[in-house]
ROVEX-624462 format. One record per atom (N, C-alpha, C, O, CB): x, y, z; residue in three letters. Coordinates in steps of 0.2 Angstrom, whole numbers, padded with zeros to 4 digits, always signed. Each point is the difference from the previous one (the first is absolute). Glycine has a CB too. Layout:
<pts>
XYZALA/...
</pts>
This chain:
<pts>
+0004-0006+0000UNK/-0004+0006+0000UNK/+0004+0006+0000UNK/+0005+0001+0004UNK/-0014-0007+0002UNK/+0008+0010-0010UNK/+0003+0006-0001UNK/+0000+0005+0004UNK/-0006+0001+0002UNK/+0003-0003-0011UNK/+0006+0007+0013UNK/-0002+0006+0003UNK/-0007+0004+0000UNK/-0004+0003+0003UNK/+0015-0003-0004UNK/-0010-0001-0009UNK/-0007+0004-0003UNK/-0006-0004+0000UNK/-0005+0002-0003UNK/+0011+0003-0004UNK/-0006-0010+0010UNK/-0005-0004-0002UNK/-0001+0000+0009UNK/-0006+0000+0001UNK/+0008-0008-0017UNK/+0001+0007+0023UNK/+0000+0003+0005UNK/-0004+0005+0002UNK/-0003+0001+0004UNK/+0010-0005-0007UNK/-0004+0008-0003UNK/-0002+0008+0004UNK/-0008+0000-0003UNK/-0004+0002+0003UNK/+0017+0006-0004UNK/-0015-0010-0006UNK/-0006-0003-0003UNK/-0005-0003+0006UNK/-0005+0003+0001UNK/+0012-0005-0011UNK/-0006-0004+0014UNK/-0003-0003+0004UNK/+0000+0004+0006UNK/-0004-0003+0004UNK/+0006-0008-0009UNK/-0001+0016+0008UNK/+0001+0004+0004UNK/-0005+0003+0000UNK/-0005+0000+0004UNK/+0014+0000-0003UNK/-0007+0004-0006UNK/-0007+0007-0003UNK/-0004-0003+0000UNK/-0004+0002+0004UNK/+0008+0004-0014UNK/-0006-0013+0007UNK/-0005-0003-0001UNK/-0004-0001+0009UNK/-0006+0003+0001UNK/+0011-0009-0014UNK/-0001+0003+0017UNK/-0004-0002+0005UNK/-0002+0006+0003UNK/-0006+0000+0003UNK/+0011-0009-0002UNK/+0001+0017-0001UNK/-0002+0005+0005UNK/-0008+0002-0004UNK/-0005+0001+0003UNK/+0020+0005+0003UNK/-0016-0004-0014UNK/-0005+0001-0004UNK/-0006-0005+0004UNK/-0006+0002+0001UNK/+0015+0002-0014UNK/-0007-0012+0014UNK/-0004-0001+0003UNK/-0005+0003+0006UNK/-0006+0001+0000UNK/+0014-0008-0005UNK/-0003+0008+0010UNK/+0000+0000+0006UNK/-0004+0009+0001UNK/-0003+0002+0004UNK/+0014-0015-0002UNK/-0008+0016-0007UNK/-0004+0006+0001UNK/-0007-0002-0003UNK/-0004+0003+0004UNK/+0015+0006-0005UNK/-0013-0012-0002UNK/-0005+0000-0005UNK/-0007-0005+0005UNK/-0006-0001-0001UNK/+0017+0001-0013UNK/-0006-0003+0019UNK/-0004-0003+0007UNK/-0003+0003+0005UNK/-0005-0001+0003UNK/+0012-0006-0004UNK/-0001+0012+0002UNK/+0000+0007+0004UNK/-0006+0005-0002UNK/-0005+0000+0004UNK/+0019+0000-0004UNK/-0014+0002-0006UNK/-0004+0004-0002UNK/-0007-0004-0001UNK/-0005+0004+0001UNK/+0015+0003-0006UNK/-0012-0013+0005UNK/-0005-0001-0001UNK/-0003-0004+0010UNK/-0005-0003+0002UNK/+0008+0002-0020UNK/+0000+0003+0019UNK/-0001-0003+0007UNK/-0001+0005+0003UNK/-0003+0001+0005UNK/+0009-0011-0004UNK/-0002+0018-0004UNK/-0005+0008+0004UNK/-0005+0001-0003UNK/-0004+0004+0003UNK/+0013+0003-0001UNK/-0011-0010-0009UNK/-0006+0001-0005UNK/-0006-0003+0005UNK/-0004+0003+0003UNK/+0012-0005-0017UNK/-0006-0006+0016UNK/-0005-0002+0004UNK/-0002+0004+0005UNK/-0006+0000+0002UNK/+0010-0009-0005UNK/-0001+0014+0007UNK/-0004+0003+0007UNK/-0003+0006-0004UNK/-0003+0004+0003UNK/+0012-0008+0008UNK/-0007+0004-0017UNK/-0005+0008-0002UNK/-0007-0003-0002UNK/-0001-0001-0006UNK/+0011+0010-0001UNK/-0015-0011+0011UNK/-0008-0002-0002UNK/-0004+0002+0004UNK/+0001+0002+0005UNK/+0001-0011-0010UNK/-0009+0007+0000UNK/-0005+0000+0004UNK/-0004-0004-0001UNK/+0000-0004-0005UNK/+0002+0012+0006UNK/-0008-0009+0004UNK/-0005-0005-0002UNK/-0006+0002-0001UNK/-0001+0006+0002UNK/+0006-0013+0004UNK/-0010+0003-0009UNK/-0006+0003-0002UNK/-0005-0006+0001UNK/+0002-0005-0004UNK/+0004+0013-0005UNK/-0011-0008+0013UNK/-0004-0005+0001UNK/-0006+0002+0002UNK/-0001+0006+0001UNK/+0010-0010+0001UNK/-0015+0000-0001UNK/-0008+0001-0003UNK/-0001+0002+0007UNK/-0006+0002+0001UNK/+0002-0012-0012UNK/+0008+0009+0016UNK/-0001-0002+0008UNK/+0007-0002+0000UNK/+0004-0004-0003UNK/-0018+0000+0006UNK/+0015+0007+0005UNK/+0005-0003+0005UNK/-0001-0006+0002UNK/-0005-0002+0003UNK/+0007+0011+0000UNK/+0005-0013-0003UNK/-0002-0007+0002UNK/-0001-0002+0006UNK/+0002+0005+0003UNK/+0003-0006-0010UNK/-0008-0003+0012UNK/-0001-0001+0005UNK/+0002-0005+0003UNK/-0003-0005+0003UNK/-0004+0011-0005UNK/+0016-0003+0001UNK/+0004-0008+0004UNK/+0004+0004+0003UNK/+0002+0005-0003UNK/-0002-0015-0005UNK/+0001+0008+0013UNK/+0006+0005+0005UNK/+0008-0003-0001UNK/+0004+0002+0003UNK/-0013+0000+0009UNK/+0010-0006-0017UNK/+0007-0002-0005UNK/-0002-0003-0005UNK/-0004-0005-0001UNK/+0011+0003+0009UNK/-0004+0006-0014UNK/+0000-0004-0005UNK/+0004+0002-0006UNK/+0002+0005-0001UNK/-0013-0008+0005UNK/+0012-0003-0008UNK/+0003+0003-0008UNK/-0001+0001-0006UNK/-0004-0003-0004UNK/+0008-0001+0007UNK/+0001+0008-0004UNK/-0005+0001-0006UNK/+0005-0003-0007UNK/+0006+0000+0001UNK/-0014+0013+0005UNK/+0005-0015-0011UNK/+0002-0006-0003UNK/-0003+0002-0008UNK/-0005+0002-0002UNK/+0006-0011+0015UNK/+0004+0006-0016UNK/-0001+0004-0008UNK/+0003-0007-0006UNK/+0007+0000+0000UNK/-0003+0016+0005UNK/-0005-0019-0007UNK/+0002-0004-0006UNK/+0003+0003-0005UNK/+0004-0002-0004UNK/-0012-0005+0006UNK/+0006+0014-0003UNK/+0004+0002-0004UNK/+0008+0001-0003UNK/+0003+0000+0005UNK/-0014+0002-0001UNK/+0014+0000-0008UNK/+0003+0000-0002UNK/+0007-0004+0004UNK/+0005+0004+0003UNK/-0013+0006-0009UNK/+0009-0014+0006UNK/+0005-0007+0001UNK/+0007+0004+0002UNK/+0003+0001-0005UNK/-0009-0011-0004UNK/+0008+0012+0015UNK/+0009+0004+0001UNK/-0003+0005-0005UNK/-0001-0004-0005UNK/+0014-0006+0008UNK/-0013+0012-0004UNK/-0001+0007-0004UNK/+0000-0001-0008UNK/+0002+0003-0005UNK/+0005+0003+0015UNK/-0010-0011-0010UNK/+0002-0003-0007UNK/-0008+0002-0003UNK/-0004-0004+0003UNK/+0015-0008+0000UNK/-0012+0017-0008UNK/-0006+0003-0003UNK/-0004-0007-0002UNK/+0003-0006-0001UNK/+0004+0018-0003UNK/-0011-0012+0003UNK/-0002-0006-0003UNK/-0008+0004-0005UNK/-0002+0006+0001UNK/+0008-0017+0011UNK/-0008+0008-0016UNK/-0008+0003-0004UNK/-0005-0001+0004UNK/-0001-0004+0004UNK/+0004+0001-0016UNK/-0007+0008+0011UNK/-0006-0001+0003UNK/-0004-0003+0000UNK/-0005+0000+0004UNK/+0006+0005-0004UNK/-0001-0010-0005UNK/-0005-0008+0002UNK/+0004-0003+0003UNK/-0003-0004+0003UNK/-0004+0002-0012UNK/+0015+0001+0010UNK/+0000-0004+0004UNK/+0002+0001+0008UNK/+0003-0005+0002UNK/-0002+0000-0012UNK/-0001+0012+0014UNK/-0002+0001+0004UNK/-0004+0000+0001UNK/+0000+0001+0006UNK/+0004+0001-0007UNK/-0012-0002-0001UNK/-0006-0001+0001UNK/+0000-0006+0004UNK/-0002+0000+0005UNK/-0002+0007-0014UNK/+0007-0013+0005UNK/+0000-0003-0001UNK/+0005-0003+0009UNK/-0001-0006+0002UNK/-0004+0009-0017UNK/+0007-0001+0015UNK/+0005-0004+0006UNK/-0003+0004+0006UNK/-0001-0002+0006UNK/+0014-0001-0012UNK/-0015+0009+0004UNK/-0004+0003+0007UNK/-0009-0006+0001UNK/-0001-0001+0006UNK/+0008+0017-0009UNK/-0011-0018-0002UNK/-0003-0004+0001UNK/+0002-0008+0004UNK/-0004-0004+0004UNK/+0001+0013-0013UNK/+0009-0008+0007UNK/+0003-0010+0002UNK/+0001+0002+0009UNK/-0002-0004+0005UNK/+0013-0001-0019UNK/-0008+0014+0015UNK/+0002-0001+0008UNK/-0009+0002+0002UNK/-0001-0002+0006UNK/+0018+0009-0005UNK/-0021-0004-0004UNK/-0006+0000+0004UNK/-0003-0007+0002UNK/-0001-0001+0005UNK/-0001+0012-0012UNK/+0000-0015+0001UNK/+0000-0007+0002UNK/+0005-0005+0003UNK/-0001-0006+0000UNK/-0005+0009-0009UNK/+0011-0001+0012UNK/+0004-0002+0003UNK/-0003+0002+0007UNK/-0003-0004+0004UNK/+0012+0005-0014UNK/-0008+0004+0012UNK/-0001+0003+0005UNK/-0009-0004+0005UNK/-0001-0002+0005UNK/+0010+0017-0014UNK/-0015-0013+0002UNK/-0006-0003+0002UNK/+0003-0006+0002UNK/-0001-0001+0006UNK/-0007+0007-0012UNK/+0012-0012+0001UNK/-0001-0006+0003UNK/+0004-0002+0006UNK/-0002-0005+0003UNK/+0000+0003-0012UNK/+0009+0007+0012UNK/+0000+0001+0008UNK/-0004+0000+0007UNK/+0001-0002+0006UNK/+0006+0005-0012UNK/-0013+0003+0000UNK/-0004+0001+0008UNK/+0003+0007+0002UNK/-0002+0002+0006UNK/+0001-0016-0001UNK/+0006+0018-0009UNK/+0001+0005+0002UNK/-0005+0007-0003UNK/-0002+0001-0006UNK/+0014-0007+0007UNK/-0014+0011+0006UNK/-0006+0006-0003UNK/+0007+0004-0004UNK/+0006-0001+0000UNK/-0020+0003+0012UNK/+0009+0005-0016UNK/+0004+0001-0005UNK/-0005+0006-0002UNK/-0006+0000-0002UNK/+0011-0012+0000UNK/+0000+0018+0002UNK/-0004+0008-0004UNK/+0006+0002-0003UNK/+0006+0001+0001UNK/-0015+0004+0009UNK/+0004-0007-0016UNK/+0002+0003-0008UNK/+0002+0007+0000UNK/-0004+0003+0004UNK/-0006-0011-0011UNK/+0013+0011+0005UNK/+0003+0010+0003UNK/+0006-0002-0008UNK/+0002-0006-0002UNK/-0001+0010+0024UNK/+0000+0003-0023UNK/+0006+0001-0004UNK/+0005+0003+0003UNK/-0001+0002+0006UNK/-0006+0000-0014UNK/+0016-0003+0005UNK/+0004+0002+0003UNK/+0002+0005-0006UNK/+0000-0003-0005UNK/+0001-0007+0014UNK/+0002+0015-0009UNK/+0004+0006-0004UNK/+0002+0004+0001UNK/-0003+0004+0004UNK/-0001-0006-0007UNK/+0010+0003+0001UNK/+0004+0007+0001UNK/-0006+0006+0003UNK/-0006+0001+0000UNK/+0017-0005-0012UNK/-0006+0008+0012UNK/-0007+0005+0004UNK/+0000+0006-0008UNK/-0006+0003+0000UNK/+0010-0003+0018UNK/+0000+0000-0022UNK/-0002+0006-0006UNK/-0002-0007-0004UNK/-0001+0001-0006UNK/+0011+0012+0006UNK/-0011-0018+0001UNK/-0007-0004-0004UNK/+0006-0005-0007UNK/-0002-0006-0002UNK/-0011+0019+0003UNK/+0020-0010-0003UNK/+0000-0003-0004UNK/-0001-0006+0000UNK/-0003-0003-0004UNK/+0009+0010+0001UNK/-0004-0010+0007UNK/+0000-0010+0000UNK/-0006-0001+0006UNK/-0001+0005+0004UNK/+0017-0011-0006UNK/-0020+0000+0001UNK/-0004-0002+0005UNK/-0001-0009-0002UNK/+0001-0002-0006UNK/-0009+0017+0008UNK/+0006-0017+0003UNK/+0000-0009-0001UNK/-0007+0000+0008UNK/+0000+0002+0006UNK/+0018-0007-0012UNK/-0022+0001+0002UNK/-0005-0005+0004UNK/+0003-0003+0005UNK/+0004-0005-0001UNK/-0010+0001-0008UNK/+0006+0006+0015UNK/+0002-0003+0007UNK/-0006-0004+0006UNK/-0005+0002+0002UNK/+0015+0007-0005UNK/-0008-0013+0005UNK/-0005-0004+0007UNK/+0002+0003+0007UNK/+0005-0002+0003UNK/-0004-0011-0007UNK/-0003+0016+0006UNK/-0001+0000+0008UNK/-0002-0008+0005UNK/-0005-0002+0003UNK/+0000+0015-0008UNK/+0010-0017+0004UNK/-0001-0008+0004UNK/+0000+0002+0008UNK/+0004+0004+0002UNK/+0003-0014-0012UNK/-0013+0004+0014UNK/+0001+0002+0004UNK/+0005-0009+0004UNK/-0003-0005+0002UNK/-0008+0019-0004UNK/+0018-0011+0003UNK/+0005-0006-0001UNK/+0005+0003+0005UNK/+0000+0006+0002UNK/-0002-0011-0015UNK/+0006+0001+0015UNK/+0007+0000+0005UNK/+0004+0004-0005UNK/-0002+0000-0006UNK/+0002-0013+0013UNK/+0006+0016-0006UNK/+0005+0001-0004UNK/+0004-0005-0002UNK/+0002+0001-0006UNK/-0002+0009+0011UNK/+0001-0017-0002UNK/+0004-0004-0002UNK/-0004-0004-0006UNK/+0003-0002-0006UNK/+0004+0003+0017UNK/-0013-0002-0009UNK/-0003-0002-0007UNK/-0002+0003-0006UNK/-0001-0003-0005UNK/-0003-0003+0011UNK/+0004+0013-0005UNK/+0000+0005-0006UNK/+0007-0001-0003UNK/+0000-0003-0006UNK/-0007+0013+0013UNK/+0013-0009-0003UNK/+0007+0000-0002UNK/-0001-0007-0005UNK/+0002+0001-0006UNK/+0005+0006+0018UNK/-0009-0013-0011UNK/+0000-0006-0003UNK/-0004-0001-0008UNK/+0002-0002-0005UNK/-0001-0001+0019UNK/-0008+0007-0011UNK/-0002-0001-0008UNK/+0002+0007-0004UNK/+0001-0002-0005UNK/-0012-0005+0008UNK/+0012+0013-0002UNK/+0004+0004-0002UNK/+0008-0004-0006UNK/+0001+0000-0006UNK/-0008+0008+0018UNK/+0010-0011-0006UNK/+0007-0004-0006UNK/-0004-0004-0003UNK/+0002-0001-0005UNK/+0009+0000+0011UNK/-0018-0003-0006UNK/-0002-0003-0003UNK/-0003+0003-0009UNK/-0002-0004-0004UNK/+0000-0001+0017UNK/+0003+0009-0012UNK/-0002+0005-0005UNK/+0006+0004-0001UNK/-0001+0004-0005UNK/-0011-0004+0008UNK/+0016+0000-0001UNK/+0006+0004-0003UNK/+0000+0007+0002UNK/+0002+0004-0004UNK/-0002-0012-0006UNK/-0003+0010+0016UNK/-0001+0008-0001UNK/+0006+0001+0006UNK/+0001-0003+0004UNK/-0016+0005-0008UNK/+0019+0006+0001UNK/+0006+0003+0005UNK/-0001-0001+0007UNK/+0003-0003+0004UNK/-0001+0012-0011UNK/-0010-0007+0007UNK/-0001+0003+0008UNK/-0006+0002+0001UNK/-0002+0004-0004UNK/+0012+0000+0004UNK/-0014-0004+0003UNK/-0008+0001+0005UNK/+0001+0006+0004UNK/+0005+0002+0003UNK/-0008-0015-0001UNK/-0001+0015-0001UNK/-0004+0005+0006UNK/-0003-0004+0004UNK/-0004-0005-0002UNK/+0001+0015-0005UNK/+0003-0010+0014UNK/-0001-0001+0006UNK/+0000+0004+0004UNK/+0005+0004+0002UNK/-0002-0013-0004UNK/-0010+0009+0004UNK/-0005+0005+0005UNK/+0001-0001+0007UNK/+0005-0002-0003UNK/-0013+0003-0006UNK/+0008-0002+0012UNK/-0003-0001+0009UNK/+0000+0006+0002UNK/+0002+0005-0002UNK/+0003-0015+0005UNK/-0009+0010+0003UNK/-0003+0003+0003UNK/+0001+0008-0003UNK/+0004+0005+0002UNK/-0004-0015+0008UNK/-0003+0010-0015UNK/-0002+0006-0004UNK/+0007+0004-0003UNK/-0001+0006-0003UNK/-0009-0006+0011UNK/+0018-0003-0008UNK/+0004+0001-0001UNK/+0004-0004-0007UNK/+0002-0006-0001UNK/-0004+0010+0014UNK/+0002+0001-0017UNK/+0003-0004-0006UNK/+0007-0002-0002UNK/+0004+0005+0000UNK/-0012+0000-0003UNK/+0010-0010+0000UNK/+0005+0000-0001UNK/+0002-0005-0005UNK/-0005-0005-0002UNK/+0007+0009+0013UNK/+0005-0004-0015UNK/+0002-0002-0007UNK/+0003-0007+0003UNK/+0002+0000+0006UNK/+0000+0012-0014UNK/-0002-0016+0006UNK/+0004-0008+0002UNK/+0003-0001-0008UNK/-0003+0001-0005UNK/-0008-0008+0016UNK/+0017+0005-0010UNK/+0001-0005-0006UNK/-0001-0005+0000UNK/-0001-0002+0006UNK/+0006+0007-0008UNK/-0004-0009-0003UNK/-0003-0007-0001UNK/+0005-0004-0004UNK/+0003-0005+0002UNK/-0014+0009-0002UNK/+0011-0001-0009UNK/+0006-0002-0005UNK/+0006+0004+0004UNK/+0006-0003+0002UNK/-0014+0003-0015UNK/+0006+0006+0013UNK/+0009+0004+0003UNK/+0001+0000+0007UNK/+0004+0004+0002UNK/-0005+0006-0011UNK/-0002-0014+0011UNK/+0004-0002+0008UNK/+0005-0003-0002UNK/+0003-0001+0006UNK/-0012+0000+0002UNK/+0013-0002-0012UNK/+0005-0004-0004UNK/+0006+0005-0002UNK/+0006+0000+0000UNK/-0015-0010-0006UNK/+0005+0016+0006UNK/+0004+0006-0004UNK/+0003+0005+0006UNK/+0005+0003+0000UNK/-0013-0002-0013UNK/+0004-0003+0018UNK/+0005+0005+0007UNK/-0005+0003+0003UNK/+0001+0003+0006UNK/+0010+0000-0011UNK/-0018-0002+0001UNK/-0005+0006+0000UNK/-0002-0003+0009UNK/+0001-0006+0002UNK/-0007+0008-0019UNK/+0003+0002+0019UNK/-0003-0002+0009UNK/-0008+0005+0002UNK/+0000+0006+0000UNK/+0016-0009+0005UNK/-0020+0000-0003UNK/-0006+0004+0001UNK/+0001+0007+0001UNK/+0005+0002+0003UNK/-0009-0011+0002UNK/-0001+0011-0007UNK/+0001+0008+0003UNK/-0007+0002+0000UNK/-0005-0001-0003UNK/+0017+0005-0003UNK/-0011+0001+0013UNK/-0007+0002+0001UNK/-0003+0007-0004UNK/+0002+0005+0004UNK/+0000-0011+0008UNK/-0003+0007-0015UNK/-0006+0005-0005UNK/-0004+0004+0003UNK/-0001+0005-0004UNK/+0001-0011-0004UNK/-0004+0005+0016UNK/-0004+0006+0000UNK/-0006-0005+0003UNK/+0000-0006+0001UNK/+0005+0015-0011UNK/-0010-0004+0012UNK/-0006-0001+0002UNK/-0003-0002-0007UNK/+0003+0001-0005UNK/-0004+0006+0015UNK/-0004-0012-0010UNK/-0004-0004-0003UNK/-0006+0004-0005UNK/+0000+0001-0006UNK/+0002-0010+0016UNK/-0006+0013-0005UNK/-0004+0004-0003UNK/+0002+0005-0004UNK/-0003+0002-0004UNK/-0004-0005+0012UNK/+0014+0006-0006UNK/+0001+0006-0004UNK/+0004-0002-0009UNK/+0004+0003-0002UNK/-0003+0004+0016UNK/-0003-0014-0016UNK/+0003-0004-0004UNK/-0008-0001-0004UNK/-0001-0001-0006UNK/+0015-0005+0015UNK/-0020+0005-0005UNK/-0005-0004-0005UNK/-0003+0005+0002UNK/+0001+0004+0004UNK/-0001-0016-0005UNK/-0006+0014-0005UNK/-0004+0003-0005UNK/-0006-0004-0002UNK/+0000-0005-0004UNK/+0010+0011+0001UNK/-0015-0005+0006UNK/-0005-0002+0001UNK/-0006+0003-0007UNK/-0004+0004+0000UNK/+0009-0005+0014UNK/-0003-0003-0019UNK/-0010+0000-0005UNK/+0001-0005-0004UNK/+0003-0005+0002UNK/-0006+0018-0004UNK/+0000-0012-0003UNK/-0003-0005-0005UNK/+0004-0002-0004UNK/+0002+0004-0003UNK/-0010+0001+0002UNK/+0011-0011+0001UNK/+0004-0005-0005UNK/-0003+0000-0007UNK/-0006+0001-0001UNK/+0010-0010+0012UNK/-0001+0008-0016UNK/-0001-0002-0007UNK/+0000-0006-0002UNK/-0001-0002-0006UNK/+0005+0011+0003UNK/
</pts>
């Protein structure tokens, strides 16, 4: 291996590792949008969507968010449908309000390939990683609950 080809795999990983960085501060810029507040004093919130950050088409997000809904009914876990999105709107994805342990959130979450969950308790929000707990990433607390959800009419 070359120096240049070295200094190549380097760039590559720190380009990585910023590109983790930045999307793990991306995650705490949100909000939620839900028909009603959930009525679980813990829970996660949980998204099939877009696999480690990996975009995928909108039928087949639909589509994997349907498989974790029927997933979820055949556990016996309750469950409020709410949107999750940047707060200036550009991106938004179908998210669950479950009402579940953090360790079984954390479980079907890697089950689906997602970075990282929100986990609520007692009215306090916070980011957990999942995929990027491998990458160094470690919970971080975000804030009161309610000043994060937004309360009307889903589409």
């Amino acid at each position: 291996m070359s120096q240049d080809d070295r200094h190549s795999d380097d760039d590559q990983l720190q380009d990585g590792n910023a590109e983790r960085q930045a999307t793990w501060l991306s995650y705490q810029q949100i909000i939620f949008r839900a028909s009603e507040t959930p009525d679980y004093s813990n829970f996660a919130i949980l998204t099939a969507f877009n696999p480690e950050s990996i975009v995928l088409s909108c039928k087949e997000n639909r589509q994997r968010q349907q498989r974790l809904e029927a997933e979820l009914s055949a556990l016996g876990y309750a469950y409020l449908r709410l949107d999750c999105s940047a707060p200036d709107g550009r991106w938004h994805e179908p998210s669950l309000a479950v009402c579940t342990g953090l360790s079984q959130a954390c479980e079907l979450a890697a089950k689906w390939r997602q970075n990282a969950i929100y986990w609520v308790s007692l009215q306090q929000l916070y980011l957990v990683p999942v995929m990027l707990k491998h990458q160094g990433f470690s919970q971080t607390a975000l804030g009161k609950w309610p000043a994060y959800l937004h309360i009307q009419g889903l589409e």
